[in-house]
Wavefront OBJ file of the C-alpha trace (Angstrom):
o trace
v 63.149 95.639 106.358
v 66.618 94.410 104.880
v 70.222 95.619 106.096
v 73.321 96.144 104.195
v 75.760 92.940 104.632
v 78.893 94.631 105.103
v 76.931 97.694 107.338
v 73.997 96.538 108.742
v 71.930 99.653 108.367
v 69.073 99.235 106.904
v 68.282 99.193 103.252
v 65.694 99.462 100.323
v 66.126 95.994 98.848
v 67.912 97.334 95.051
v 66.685 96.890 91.853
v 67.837 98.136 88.569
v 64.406 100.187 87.513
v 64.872 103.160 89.953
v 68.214 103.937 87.606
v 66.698 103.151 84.355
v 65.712 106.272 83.203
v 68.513 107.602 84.387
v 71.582 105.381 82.897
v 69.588 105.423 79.693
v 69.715 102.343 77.124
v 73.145 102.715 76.412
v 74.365 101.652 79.636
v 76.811 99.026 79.348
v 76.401 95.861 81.279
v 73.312 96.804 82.532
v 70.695 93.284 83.385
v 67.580 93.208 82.396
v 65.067 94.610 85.429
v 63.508 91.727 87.196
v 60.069 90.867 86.166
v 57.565 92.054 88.559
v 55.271 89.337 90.638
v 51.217 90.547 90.997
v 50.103 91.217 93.999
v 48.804 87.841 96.064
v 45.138 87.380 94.649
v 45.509 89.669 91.387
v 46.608 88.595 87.731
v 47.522 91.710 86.712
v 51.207 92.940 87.267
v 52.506 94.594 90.485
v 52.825 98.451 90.228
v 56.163 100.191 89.299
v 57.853 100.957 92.844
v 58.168 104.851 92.882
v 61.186 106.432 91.197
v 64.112 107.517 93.909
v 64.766 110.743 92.391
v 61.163 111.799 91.506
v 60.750 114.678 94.195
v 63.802 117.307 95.919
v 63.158 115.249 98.963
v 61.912 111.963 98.383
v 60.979 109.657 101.547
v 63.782 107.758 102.093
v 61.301 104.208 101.039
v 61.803 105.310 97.970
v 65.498 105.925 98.019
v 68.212 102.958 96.816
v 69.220 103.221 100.268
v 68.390 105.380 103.529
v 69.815 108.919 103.454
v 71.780 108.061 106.666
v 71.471 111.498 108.886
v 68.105 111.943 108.332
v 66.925 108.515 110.109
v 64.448 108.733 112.599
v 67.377 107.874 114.832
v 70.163 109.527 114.065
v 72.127 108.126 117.109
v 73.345 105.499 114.411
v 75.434 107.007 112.719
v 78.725 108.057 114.452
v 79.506 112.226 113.710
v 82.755 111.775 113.391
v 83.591 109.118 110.771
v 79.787 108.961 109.058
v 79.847 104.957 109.840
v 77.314 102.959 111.547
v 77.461 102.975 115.491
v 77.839 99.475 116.868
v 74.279 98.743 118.313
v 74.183 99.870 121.761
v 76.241 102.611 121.331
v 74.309 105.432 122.425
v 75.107 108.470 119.467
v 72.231 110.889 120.948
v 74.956 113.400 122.505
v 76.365 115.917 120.118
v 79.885 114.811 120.577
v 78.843 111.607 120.404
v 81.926 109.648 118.832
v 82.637 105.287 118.229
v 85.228 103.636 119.509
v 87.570 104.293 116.370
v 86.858 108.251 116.325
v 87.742 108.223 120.079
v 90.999 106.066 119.652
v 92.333 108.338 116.311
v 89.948 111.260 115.864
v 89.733 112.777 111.890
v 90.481 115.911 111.617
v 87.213 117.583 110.563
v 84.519 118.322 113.313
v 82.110 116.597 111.628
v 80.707 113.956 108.696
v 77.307 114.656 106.953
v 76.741 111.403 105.091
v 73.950 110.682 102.888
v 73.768 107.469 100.905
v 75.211 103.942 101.532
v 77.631 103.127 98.533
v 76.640 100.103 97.124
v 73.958 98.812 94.651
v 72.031 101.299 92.442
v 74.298 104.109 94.240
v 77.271 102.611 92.907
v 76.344 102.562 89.392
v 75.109 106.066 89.217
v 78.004 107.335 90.391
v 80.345 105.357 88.245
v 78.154 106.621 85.668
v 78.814 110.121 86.775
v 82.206 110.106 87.134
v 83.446 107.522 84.198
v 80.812 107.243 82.177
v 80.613 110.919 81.179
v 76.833 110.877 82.362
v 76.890 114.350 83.302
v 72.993 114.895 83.851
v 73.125 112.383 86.469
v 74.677 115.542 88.905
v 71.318 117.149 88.850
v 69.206 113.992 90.348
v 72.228 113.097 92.604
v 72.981 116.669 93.684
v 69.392 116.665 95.102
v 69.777 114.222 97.130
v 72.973 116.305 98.621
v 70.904 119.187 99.283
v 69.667 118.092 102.417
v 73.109 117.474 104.320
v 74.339 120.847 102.380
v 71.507 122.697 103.907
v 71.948 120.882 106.970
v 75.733 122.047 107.046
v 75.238 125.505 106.583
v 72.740 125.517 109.677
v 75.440 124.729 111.622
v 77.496 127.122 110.891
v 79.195 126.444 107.306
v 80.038 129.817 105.817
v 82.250 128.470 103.129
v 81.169 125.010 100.160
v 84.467 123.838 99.076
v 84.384 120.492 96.439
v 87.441 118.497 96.696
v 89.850 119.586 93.512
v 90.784 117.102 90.523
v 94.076 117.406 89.217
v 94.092 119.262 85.777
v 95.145 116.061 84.060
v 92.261 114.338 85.535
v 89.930 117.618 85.033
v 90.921 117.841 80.932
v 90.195 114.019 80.509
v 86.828 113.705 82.030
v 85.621 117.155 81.489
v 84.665 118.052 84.777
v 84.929 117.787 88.545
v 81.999 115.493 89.783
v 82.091 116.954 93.017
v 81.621 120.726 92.115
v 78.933 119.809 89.876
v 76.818 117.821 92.401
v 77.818 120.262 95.058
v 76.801 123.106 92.304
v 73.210 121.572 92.555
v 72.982 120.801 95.769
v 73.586 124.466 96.979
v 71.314 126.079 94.193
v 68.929 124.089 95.341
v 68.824 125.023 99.403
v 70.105 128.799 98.796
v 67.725 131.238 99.582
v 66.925 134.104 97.333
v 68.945 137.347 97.323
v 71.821 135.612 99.228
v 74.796 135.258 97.425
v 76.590 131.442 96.758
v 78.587 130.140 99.285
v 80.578 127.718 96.705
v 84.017 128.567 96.198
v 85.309 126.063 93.238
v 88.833 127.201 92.958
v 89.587 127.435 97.011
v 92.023 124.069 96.520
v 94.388 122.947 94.384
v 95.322 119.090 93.754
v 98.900 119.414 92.748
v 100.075 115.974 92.301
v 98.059 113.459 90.549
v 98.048 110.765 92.721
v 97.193 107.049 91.477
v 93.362 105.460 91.895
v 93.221 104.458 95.418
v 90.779 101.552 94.542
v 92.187 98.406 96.819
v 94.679 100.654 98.795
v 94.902 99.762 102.471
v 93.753 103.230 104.751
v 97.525 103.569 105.832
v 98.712 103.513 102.258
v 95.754 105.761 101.402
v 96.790 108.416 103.529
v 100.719 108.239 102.149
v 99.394 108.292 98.533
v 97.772 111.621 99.457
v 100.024 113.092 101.785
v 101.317 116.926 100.196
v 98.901 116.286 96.931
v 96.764 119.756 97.983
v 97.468 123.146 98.294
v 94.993 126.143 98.783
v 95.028 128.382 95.981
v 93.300 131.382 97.619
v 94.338 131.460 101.586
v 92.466 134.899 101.834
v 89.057 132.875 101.663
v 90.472 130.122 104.182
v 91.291 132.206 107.055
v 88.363 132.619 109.470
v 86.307 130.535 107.617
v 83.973 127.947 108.858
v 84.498 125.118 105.357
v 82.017 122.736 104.108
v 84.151 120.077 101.835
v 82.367 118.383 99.884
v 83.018 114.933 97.725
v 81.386 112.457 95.748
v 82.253 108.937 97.796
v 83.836 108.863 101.496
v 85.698 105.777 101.770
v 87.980 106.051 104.402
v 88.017 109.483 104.512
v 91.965 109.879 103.852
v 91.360 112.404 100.925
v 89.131 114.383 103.021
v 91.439 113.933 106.174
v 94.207 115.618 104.096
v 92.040 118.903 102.599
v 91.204 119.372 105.785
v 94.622 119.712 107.082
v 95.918 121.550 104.192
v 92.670 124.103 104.981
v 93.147 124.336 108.919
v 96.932 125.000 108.623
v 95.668 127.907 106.183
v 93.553 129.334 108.891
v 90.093 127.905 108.368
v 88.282 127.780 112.368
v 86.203 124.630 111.401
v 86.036 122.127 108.646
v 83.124 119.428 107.846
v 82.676 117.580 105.246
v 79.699 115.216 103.419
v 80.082 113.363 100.542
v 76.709 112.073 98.228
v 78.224 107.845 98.970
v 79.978 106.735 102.599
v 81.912 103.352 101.691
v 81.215 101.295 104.851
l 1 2 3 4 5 6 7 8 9 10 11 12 13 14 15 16 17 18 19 20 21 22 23 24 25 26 27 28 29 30 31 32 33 34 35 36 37 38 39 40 41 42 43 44 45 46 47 48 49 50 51 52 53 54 55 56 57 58 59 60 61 62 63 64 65 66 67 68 69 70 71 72 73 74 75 76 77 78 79 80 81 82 83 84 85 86 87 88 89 90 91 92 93 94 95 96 97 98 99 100 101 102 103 104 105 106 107 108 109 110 111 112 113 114 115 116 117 118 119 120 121 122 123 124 125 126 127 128 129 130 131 132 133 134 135 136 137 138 139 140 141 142 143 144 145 146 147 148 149 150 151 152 153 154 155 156 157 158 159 160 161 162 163 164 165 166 167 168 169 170 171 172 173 174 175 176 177 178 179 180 181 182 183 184 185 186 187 188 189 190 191 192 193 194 195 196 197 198 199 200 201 202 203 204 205 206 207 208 209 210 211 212 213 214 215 216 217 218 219 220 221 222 223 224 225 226 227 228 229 230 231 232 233 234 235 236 237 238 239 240 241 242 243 244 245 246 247 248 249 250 251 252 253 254 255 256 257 258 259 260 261 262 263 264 265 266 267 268 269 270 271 272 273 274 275 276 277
């Protein structure tokens, strides 16, 4: 078993064949795979490891890295903030929080995280998002339908992505979160019920700056006022699943889900497909 450096959670170790087929030839920068070793006492080469994204629910060996919530032991991850609980920390109660969550509490009841950002889930994303690589939201989206699904059992009535600015919106072409969140929900809704996805319920209003090397303080004034909600008759009452692409500190988040309770909303969660640890 191997563990993430900066997390320690436990990891599949990366390679670059999982994301092959998916990045395609063109991908810039992309290193040649590593040559396989055979197997002690064989000449011939060592079978292909299984692809990540070959089934809805793959077993998470054969993810990049371990979808986080549905560990064996989900005591390690802390409900609040989606990071790893410091070993010892016993998670097992529902309200289960770490030390940080208890000191300065988020403002949305809960996290659902999925993937560890970092290695092959870095570069599909980037691909997503700036490489125009917009088939990768139906592989990725998958592996959000668990977390969506698990969401909505408990009690998420509303999916909400979190907006791009229209600048941002014309010059990529589309919102990366609404399209993996899109997939995600198609894939977990039941027939004859109607979608829970509301893509228009928020507005980003000012076009705030990449946030990149920001500090979490500075983070949280860049996005301070940037969201408004468009529609406040869906807010009010409602129990709001928001949904992103990467968590990194979880300022952007933080700040929908102000903008959403002050609207009325009686609960907001939120996943995102990466959680920056």
């Amino acid at each position: 078993m191997a563990f993430c450096e900066s997390c320690a959670l436990s990891v599949v170790p990366l390679g670059w064949e999982p994301w092959a087929g998916l990045l395609g030839p063109s991908a810039p920068h992309s290193p040649p795979p590593p040559r396989a070793l055979p197997p002690s006492g064989t000449s011939g080469p060592a079978p292909s490891p299984p692809h990540p994204l070959a089934t809805l629910a793959p077993s998470p060996s054969a993810l990049p890295t371990l979808p986080r919530w549905r560990a064996t032991r989900p005591e390690q991850v802390c409900p609040g903030c989606g990071l790893p609980l410091p070993e010892g920390d016993d998670g097992r109660a529902e309200d289960s929080r770490c030390h940080g969550c208890r000191a300065r509490p988020l403002p949305f009841s809960r996290v659902w995280p999925v993937l560890a950002y970092g290695g092959a889930t870095t570069e599909a994303v980037l691909h997503l998002k700036h490489g125009r690589r917009r088939h990768l939201a139906r592989p990725l989206g998958a592996l959000l339908a668990p977390a969506i699904a698990a969401a909505i059992d408990s009690g998420a009535d509303t999916l909400c992505p979190v907006p791009l600015h229209p600048r941002r919106l014309r010059q990529r072409g589309f919102n990366q979160a609404l399209e993996l969140l899109r997939v995600a929900e198609k894939l977990v809704r039941r027939p004859g019920v109607r979608s829970l996805v509301v893509s228009d319920g928020l507005r980003r209003i000012r076009d705030t700056p990449a946030l990149g090397w920001e500090s979490p303080a500075s983070r949280r004034r860049i996005v301070a006022g940037a969201f408004t909600v468009h529609r406040p008759e869906w807010t009010k009452g409602r129990r709001i699943l928001l949904v992103d692409d990467v968590m990194t500190t979880g300022a952007t988040l933080a700040e929908c889900t102000r903008v959403l309770l002050k609207a009325g909303a009686t609960d907001v969660q939120v996943t995102a497909l990466a959680r920056v640890a």
